[in-house]
Structures are given as structure tokens and as C-alpha cells.
C-alpha positions in Angstrom: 27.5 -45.1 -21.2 27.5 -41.7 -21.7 23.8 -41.6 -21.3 23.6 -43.6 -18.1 26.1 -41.0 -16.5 24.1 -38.6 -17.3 20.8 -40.1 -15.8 22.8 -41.0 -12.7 23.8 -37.4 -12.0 20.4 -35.5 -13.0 18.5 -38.1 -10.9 19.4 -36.1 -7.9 18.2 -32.7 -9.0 14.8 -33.8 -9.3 14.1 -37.2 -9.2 15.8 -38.9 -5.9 16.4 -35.5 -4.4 17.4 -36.4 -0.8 15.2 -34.0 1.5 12.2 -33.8 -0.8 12.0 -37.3 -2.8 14.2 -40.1 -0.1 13.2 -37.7 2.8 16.9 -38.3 4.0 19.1 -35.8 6.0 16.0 -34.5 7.7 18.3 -33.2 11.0 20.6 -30.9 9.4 18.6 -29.6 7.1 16.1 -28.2 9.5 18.8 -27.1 11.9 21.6 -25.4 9.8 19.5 -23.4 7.7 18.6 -20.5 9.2 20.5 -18.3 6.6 21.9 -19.1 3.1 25.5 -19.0 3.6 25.3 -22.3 6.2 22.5 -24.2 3.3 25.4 -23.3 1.1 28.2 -24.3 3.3 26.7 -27.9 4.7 26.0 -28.1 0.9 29.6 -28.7 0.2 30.7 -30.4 2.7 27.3 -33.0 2.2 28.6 -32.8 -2.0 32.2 -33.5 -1.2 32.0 -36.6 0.9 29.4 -38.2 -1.2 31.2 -37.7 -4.3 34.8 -38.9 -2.4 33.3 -41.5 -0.3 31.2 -43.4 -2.9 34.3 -43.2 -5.8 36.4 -45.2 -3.1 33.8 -47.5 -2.0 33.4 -48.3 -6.0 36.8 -48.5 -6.2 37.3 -50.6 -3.6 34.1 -52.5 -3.7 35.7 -56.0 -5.1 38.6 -56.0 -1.6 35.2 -55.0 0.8 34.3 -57.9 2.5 30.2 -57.8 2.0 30.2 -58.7 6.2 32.3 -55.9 6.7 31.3 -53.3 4.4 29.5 -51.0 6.2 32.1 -50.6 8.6 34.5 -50.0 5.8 32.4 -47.6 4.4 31.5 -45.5 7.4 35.2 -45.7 8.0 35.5 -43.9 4.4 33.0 -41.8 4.6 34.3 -40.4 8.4 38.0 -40.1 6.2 36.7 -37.9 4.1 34.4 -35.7 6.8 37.6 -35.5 8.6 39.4 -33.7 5.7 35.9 -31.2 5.6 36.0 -30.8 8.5 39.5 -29.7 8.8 39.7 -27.3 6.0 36.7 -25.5 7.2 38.7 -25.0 10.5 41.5 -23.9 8.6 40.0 -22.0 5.9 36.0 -20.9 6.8 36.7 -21.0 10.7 33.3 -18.8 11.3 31.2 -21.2 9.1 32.8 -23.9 10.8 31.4 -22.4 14.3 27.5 -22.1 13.1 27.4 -25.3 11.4 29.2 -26.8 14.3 28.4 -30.8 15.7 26.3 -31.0 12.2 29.6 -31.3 10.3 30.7 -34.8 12.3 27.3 -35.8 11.9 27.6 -36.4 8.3 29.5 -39.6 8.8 26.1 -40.9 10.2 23.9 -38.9 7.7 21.5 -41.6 5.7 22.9 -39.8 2.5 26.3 -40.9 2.5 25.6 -44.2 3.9 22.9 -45.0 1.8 24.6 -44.1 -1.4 27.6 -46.1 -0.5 25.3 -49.3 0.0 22.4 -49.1 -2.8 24.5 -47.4 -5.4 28.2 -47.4 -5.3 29.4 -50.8 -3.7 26.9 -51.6 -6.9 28.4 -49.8 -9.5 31.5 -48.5 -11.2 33.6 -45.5 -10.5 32.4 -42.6 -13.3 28.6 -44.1 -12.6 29.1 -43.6 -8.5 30.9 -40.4 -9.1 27.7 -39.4 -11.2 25.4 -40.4 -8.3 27.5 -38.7 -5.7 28.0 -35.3 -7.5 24.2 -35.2 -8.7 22.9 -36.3 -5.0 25.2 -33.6 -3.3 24.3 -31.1 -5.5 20.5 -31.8 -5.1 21.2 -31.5 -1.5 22.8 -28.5 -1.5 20.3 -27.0 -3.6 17.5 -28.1 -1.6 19.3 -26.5 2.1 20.0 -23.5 0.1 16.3 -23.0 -1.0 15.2 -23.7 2.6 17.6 -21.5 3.7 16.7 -18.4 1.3 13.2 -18.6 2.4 13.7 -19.0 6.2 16.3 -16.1 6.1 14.3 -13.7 3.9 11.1 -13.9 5.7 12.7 -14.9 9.4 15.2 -11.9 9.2 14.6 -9.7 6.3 18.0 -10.3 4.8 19.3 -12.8 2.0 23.2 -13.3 2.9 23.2 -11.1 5.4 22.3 -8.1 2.9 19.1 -6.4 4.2 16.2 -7.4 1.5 13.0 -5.1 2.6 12.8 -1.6 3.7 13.1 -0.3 7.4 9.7 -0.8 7.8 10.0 -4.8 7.6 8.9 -6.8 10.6 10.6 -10.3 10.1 8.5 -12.8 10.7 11.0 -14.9 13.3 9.0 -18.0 13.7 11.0 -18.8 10.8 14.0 -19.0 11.9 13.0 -21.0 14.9 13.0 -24.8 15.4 8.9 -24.9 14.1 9.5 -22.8 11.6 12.6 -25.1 9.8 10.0 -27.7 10.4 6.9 -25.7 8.6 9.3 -24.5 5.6 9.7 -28.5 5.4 6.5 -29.3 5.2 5.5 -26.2 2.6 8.3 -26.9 0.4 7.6 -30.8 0.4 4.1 -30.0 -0.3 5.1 -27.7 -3.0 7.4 -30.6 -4.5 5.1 -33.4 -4.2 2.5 -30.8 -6.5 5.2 -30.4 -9.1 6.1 -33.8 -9.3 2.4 -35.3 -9.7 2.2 -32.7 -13.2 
């Protein structure tokens, strides 16, 4: 039991990692990170309603009606956005502003969706919970490392702290639309390398 806990959370730090291995959540993560602190940021939010939405869908997998259950579960998973949401207006209310309509959108990300369907209307509670904490951090991990390496060489700065002298020109491609979309590609690249060894 123990074990298979264990495989269901480290299984998305490496393994089913959602950008780089499912090539899910493609939209935010190319638009939110053009500095760390909104990879880390979207990164919570993303780890909070996975882990929320797909205990309650395990939980309540047996009342679901199977013609009704993705309406149920995008009704869950928009509950629990809805509380993100909310306490990043009330407590992060300038994070809130950059990550902006990306936060609704994760009640249509594939991510939650997907999780609720092929893993937790599947499986028990401390298994889904597993799934959901390893998935979101994977996530979050993977926006943050976009997002160190678009900020660092897009602005020169890593969390707003300056990282190279005065003499740095950033390179602000970037932190432009092509540039989220080159990052992408390097770091998939990169992945896809370290995963065939």
C-alpha cells in the first residue's frame, strides 16, 4: 500500500510530468511564465485543485453517475478554482493581476480533468491524493524551471533580484510569446535526452 502511494506521487516528478511527458497544460505554461514568482504562483493554484478536486471525485466516485461524471467533476474542480481564486484576491491581489484569466482557466486545464477521469474516479482517496499532490508538484516544478530560464536570460533578474552586472543586455525574445514557445521546445528536448538514458 505504502509502496503504491509512493509510486503514485513520484510518477509526477519525472515520469508523467504534465508539460514535458502528457504534454498537458501547454497554454498557461507558455503564457504565465515570464518570471518565477507567477511559475511559482500558477504552481499552487494548478497543485491545490488537483489534489482537492481528485480526493472528492474519489470520494464521491461510487454516488457519480458514469453519464454524468464529467459534469460533476468539472463542477468540482471549478469549486475548488473558485476558492484559489478567491484567496489570491484576498491574500496575493498583485499575483492575482499577472496571472489574471489563466486562473479560471484551470477548470478547463487537461490536468485536472484528466486526472479526475483516468486516475481518481479509478481509485481510492490516499492513492488519488498521491496522484494529485505528485502531478501538481511536477507541474509546478516544471513552470518554475521555465520561468527561471525565461526571466534570467529575458530580463537579467531571477525574482525580480538583478542576476548579471550593469553591463547585461537581456536577451528579450525570451520573454515574448516565441520565446515561451522556444524555452518549450529546448526544455522538452532536453527532457526527452534524459529520459532515453
Amino acid at each position: 500500500m505504502a509502496k503504491t502511494i509512493t509510486q503514485e506521487f513520484t510518477k509526477g516528478l519525472w515520469a508523467e510530468i504534465p508539460p514535458f511527458r502528457l504534454v498537458l497544460g501547454l497554454c498557461p505554461i507558455l503564457a504565465v511564465t515570464k518570471t518565477v514568482e507567477n511559475g511559482i504562483g500558477m504552481g499552487i493554484a494548478v497543485t491545490f485543485v488537483l489534489l482537492c478536486s481528485n480526493v472528492l471525485v474519489s470520494a464521491l466516485r461510487k454516488i457519480i453517475p458514469s453519464k454524468v461524471r464529467i459534469a460533476c467533476f468539472i463542477i468540482v474542480i471549478a469549486t475548488f478554482v473558485t476558492v484559489v481564486e478567491l484567496m489570491m484576491q484576498a491574500y496575493t491581489y498583485p499575483l492575482f493581476l499577472k496571472l489574471g484569466i489563466f486562473i479560471p482557466l484551470i477548470v478547463v486545464n487537461c490536468i485536472p480533468l484528466g486526472r479526475a477521469e483516468a486516475f481518481a474516479y479509478k481509485n481510492g482517496m490516499m492513492a488519488s491524493a498521491a496522484d494529485g499532490l505528485g502531478l501538481g508538484i511536477g507541474y509546478g516544478l516544471s513552470l518554475t524551471a521555465l520561468a527561471s530560464l525565461r526571466e534570467v536570460l529575458g530580463s537579467g533578474t531571477f525574482l525580480g533580484k538583478a542576476v548579471f552586472g550593469d553591463s547585461f543586455m537581456p536577451f528579450t525574445f525570451m520573454v515574448e510569446a516565441p520565446g515561451a514557445f522556444v524555452c518549450l521546445g529546448l526544455m522538452l528536448c532536453v527532457m526527452n535526452v534524459l529520459g532515453k538514458k
